[in-house]
N, C-alpha and C positions, 0 to 999 in steps of 0.2 A: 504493500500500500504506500509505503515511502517515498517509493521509484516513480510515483505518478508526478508529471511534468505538470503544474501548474501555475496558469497565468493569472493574475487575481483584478479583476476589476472595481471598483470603488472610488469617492472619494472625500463624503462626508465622515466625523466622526463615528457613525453608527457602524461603520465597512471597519474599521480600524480594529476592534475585537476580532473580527473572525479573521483578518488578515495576521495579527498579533497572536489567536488559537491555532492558526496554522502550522507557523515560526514553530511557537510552542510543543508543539506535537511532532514535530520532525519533519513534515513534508515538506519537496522539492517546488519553492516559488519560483519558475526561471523568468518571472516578469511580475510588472505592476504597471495597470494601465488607468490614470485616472488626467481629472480635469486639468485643461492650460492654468500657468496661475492668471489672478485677474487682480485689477486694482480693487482695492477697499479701505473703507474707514473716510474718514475728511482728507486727511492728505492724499488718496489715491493710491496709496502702496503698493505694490504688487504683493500679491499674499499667497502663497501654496495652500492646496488643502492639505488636510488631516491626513488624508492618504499616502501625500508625499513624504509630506514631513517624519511621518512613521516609516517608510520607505527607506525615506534618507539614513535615517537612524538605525534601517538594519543592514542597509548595502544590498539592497535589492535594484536589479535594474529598473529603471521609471519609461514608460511613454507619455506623452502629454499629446494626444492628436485634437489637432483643431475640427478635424472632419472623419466620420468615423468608416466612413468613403473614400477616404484617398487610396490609392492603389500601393505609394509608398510604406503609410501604415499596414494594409491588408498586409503587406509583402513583409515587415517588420516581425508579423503573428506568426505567420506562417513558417517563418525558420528559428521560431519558438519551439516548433511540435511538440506541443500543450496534448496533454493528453485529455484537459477538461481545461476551461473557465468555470470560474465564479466567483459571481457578480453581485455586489451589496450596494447599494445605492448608488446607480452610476444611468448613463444617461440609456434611449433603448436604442437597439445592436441592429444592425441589415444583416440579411440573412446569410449572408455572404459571412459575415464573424460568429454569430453562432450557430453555425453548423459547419465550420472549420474542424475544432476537437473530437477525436473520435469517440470519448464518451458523451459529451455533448458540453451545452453550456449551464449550470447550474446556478439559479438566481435563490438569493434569499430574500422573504417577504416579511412584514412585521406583521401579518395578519393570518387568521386561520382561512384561507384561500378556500372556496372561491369568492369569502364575503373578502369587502372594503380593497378591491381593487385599486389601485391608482399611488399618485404622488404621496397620499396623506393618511395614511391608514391608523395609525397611532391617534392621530387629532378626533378624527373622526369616529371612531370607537368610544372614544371619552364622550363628546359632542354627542353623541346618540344614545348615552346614558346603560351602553356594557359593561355586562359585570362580566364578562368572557372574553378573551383576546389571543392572541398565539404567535408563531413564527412557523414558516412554511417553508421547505425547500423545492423547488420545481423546476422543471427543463424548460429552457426559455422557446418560445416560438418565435409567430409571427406577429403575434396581436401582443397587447399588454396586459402583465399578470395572468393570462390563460392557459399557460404548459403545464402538462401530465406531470401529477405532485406527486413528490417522492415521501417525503417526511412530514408533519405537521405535531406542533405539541402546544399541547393550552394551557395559559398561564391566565390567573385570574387577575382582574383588574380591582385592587382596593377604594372602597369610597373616600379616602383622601388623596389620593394620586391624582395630582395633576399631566401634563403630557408629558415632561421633562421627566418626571418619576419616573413612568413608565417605559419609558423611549431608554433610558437605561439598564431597565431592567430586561425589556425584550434585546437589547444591544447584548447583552452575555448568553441568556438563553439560546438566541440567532448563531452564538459564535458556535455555542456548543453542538446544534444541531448540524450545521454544517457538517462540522468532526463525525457525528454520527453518520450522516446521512454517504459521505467517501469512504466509509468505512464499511455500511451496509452495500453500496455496490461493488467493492472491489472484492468484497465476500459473495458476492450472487444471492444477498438474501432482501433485493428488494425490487417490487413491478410497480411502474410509474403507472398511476391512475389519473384518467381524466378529469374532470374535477367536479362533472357534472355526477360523478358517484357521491359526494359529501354533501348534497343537495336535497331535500327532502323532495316531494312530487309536488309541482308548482310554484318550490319558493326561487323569490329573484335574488341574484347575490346583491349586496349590498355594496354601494360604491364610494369612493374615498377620493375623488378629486381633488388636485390642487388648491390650496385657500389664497385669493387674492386679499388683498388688502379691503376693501367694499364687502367680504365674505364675514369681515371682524368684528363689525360693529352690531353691540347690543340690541336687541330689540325689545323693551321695558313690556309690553301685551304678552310676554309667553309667561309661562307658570313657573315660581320659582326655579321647581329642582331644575328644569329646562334650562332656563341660564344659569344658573351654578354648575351644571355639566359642560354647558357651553365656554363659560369661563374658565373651568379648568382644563378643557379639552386646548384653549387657544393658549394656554399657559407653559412655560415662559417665555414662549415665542409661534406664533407673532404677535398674539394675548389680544386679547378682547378689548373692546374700548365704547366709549362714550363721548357725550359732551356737555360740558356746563355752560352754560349762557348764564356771563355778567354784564346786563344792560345788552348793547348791541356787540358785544364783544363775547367771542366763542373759542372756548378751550376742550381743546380734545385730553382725552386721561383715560391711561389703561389701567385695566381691573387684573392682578395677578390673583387674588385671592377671596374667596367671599364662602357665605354661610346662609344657607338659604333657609329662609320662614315662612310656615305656611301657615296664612291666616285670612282671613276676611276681611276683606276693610275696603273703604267708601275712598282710597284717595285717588287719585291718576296714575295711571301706569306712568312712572319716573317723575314721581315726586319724592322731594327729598326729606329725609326728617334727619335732623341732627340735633346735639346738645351744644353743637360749637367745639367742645373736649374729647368726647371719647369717643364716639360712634355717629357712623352715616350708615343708614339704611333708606333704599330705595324700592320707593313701589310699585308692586307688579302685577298680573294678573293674579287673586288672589293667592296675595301674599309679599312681603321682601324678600330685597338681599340686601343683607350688612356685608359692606365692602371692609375687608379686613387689609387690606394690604393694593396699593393704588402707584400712579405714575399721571402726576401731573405734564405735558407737552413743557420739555424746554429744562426739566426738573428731575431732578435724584427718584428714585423708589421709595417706599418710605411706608410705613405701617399708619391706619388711621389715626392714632394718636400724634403721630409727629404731622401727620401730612396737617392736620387742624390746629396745631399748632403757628404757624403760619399762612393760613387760607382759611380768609372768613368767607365758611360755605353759607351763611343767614341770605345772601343777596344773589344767591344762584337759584336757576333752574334747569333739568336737563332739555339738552334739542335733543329730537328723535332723530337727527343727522347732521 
């Protein structure tokens, strides 16, 4: 199982575990294929990803292709003779790369496959109020997230996890299945299944789309626990948000953290109650959320005790956008 020739694609932190369980376990990486760097931050810096940087640090060789089409790069793969890819958060592959490898290309997913397909599976689980979540390993095809699933294991999702919780915790689980999952084929004791077997009769899988920025923002008419899942599903990034209107002047403020109440009551969806000291809670379709922890536009993070501290919330109100 050693001898297997592996190229590993990736390039967010999430890939960096199962690129680091690989090292760890013996296996031959004879590449790492991840993102060009790009500028970021206010100065515009050019900034490697996690993948590289973890790369660098182990003396593995790096690709950076700007086009995952070029003929140079295909030719770069190819006198690799990779015995398998895989691939953890990285961009999708022509068919021409994964089906190069003679065992094929193996992607890892952060969801129990064939629900919450997409960019966002982690947010979106949370956002939709799962107490069930997992990591999938599968043969990549031609569509996204649909190749015959090798592995899948379900790890529960805790009612205080927000995404950042969880997204590290399926980060080590993911790493480890991987190891399982090269280890069950190189033994012959596993048949890739379509995915339409994990399906009950009629149900649709569940999707997980990219979250744009306009995807963020709170909607005060849903029912507490709705957005308190929603808040912590967007948390710590890209995080939930709102706005306070003082006079004609509108400030945006992300929600990291909140505590939803369910009650009855006669005020408007996103009215605010506060003491000025300790607590803001806003209301919703029956019921609040007390915002425990917040990000004023322009301003530090900060718990609601500090944040009221310096912000007289008495002469706010929230906009619905």
């Amino acid at each position: 199982m050693k001898n297997l020739r592996i190229v590993f694609m990736g390039t967010p932190e999430f890939a960096v575990a199962t690129l680091g369980s690989l090292l760890m376990n013996g296996f031959n990486v004879v590449g790492v294929v991840t993102s060009p760097d790009k500028p970021a931050g206010r100065g515009r810096k050019m900034t490697k990803s996690a993948v590289k940087e973890f790369a660098e640090f182990s003396y593995l060789p790096i690709i950076q292709p700007e086009n995952l089409k070029d003929p140079e790069f295909i030719e770069t793969l190819k006198k690799l003779n990779a015995d398998v890819f895989i691939v953890v958060a990285f961009r999708m592959l022509p068919k021409v790369i994964w089906k190069m490898p003679s065992i094929g290309t193996i992607n890892l997913h952060a969801s129990l496959l064939p629900h919450y397909r997409g960019a966002a599976p982690i947010n979106h689980a949370i956002m939709n109020g799962e107490s069930m979540t997992g990591v999938t390993t599968f043969l990549i095809d031609d569509k996204i997230d649909t190749g015959n699933i090798l592995l899948r294991e379900g790890i529960q999702i805790f009612p205080f996890e927000n995404a950042g919780d969880l997204h590290d915790r399926l980060m080590k689980h993911g790493a480890r299945l991987v190891i399982r999952t090269l280890a069950a084929i190189v033994e012959d004791r596993i048949v890739p299944q379509p995915q339409s077997n994990f399906l009950l009769p009629g149900e649709i899988p569940k999707e997980a789309p990219k979250i744009h920025p306009e995807n963020c923002v709170i909607d005060w008419n849903n029912e507490p626990t709705r957005i308190h899942n929603f808040i912590r599903g967007l948390s710590p990034y890209p995080c939930a948000k709102s706005f306070f209107m003082i006079g004609q002047e509108k400030l945006s403020f992300k929600v990291f953290e909140s505590q939803p109440e369910v009650a009855r009551n006669m005020f408007k969806p996103g009215f605010i109650i506060s003491d000025g000291k300790h607590f803001i809670k806003i209301a919703c379709k029956n019921g609040f959320i007390n915002i425990a922890n917040l990000q004023l536009e322009g301003k530090n993070r900060m718990n609601t005790v500090e944040f009221l501290r310096g912000f007289n919330i008495s002469n706010c109100t929230i906009s619905a956008s």
